[in-house]
N, C-alpha and C positions, 0 to 999 in steps of 0.2 A: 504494500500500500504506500503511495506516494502521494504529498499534495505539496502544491506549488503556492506562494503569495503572492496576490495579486490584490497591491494597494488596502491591507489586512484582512481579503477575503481567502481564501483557504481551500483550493480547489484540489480535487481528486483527479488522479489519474492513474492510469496503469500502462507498463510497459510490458512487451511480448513480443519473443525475438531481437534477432539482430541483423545489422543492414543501415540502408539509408531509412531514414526517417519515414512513415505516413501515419501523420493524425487524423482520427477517424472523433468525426463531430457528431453528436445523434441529434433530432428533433424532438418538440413539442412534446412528445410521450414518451421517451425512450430515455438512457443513459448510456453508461458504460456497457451493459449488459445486454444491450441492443444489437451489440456485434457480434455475437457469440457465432454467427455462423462463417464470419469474414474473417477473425481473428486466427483462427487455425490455419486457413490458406495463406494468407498474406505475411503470417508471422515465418513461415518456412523460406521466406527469401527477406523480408524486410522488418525492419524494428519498427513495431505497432505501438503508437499510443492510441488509447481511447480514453476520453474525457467526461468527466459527470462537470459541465456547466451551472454555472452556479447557481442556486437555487433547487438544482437535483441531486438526487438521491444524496451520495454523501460529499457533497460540497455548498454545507450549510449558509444561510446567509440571509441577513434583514431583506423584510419582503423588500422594502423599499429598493434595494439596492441590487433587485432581480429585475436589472437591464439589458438587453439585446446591444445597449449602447455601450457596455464594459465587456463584451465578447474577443471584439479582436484582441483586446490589452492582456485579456484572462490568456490569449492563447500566447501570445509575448512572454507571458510571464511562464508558462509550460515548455515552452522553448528555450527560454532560458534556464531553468530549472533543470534541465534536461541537455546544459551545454551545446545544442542543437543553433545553426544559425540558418539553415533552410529546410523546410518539409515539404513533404506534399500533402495534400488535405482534400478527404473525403468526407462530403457536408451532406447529412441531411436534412430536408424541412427546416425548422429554424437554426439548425448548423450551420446552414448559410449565413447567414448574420453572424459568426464569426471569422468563416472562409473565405469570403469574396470580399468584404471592407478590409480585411488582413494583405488580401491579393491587392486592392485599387491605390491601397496607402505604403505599404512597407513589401512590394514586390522582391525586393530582396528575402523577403522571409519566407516565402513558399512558390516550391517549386514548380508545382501544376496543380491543378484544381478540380475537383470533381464536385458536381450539383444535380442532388437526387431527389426529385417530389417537392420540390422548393418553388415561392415564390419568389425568392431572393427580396432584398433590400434594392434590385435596382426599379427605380420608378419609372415609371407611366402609369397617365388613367388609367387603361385598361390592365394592369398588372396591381395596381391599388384598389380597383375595385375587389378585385379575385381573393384581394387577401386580406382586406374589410369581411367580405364575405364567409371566409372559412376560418377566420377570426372571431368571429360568431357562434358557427357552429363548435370551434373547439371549445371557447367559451361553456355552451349550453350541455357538454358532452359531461360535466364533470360528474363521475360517480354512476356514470349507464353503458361506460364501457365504451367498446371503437363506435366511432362517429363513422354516417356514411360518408364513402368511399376513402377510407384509410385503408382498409382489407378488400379485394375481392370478394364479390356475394361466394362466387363458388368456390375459394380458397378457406370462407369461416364452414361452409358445409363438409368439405374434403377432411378439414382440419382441425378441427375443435380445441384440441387440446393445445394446440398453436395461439391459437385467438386467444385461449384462456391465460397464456405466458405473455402473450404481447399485449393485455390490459395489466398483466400484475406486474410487467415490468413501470407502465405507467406509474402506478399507484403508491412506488418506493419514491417517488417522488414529491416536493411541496408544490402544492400550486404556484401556477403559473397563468399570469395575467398575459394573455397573448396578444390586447388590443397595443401594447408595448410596442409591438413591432409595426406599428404602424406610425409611429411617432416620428416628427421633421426630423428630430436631429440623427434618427439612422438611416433617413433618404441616400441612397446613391443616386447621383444624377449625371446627364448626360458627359457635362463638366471631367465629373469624377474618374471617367473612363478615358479618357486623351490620355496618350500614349501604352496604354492598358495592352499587356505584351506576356500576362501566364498562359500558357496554355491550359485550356478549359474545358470541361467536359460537361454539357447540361443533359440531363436525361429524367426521363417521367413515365408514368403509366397511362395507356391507353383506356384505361379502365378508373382514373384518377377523379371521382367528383365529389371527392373534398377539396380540391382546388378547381379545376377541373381538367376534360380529356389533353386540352392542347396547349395551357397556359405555360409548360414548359419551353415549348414549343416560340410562345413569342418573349418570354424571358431571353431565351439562346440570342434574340435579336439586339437586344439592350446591352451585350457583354461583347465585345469587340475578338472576332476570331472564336468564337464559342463554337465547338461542337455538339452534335445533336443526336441525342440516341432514346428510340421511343421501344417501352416492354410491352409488347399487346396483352399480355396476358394478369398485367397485375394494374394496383390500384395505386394506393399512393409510397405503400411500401414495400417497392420492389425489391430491397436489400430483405427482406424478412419474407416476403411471398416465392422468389424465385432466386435463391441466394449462388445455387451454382452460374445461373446464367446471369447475372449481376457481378460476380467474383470473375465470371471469365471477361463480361467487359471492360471490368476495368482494369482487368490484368493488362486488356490489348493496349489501354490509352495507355498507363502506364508504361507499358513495355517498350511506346514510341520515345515518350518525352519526360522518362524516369526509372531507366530501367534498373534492377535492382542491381545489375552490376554494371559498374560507371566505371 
């Protein structure tokens, strides 16, 4: 068990494996524990962190000061902690809000980017609406379990016992105020992306309407050079719905523009 300071808050993280660097971010309902199915692949070539962001599971902290706006510094501070001066970063859903303002500001600190089921932090009306909107919804989900379209209909029937691990992973958590991320000061704007030079990876579910089907889709647009990779078969969370074929795509990106042996 490891935790890192970041301006006296106290965050968790866990290391697996050895290699270059990949920090694995989780979303809205998730933690460290979220990864459980990526961590054994990726640790076999690369040194894995996975992070419990503040305000989850064990990375205690005043609600107050459970901001989407202290992400990238938290991850600064896990970097440093960790002797690390560049990583690569696998963002889920609100993971982004530490991966990509990390990427737009301090490009020297990570190396390539992955963006999974995310609305990201970068704006436009039609990317603000979507995530006003499913900001609501996660809002009104607390304590009834997955919100529609977080799981595939036919992946909670296939798998019960899955749905049942991927709400309890939620619930080791403290709440979380998600209208947060909709707030000006963690806007990225058009601005913010001049000269914007990580290599990126946006990817989403076809099956995705807690955000919805294609909003990944016009995010890739907003991120300069962004790649695009859609899963027809899952919803919002395709790292937990279809983890072998999630793991081998990003093996591929990786493989391009971070491969484990440099």
């Amino acid at each position: 068990m490891s935790f890192a300071d970041s301006k006296g808050i106290k965050l968790y993280y866990e290391v697996h494996g050895e290699g270059r660097p990949i920090v694995f971010v989780h979303g809205g309902g998730g933690n460290t524990l979220s990864w459980f199915q990526q961590v054994p692949h990726f640790a076999k070539q690369y040194r894995v962190i996975t992070v419990d962001l503040r305000g989850f599971k064990n990375s205690k902290c005043p609600v107050e000061d459970v901001h989407p706006k202290y992400f990238p510094d938290d991850m600064r501070a896990i970097l440093d902690a960790e002797g690390i001066d560049k990583a690569a970063f696998v963002c889920q859903s609100l993971g982004a809000w530490a991966g990509l303002p990390l990427a737009a500001r301090h490009p020297d600190r990570v190396a390539s980017l992955v963006l999974t089921g995310s609305p990201t932090p970068a704006y436009s009306e039609q990317n603000w609406k979507v995530l006003q909107e499913s900001g609501e919804r996660f809002m009104n989900r607390a304590g009834r379990g997955v919100a529609t379209g977080l799981l595939a209909p036919h992946f909670i029937e296939q798998n019960p016992g899955m749905k049942f691990l991927y709400d309890q992973i939620r619930l080791l958590n403290q709440p979380f105020n998600a209208r947060r991320m909709q707030d000006d000061d963690v806007k990225l704007h058009p601005q913010d992306f001049i000269g914007y030079g990580v290599p990126t990876l946006m990817m989403g579910g076809a099956l995705d309407f807690f955000l919805t089907p294609d909003s990944h889709r016009h995010v890739a647009t907003l991120i300069p050079g962004a790649e695009l990779y859609d899963f027809p078969q899952s919803a919002h969370s395709a790292y937990f719905e279809e983890p072998e074929h999630f793991n081998r795509v990003v093996s591929e990106f990786l493989a391009r523009c971070y491969p484990a042996f440099a």
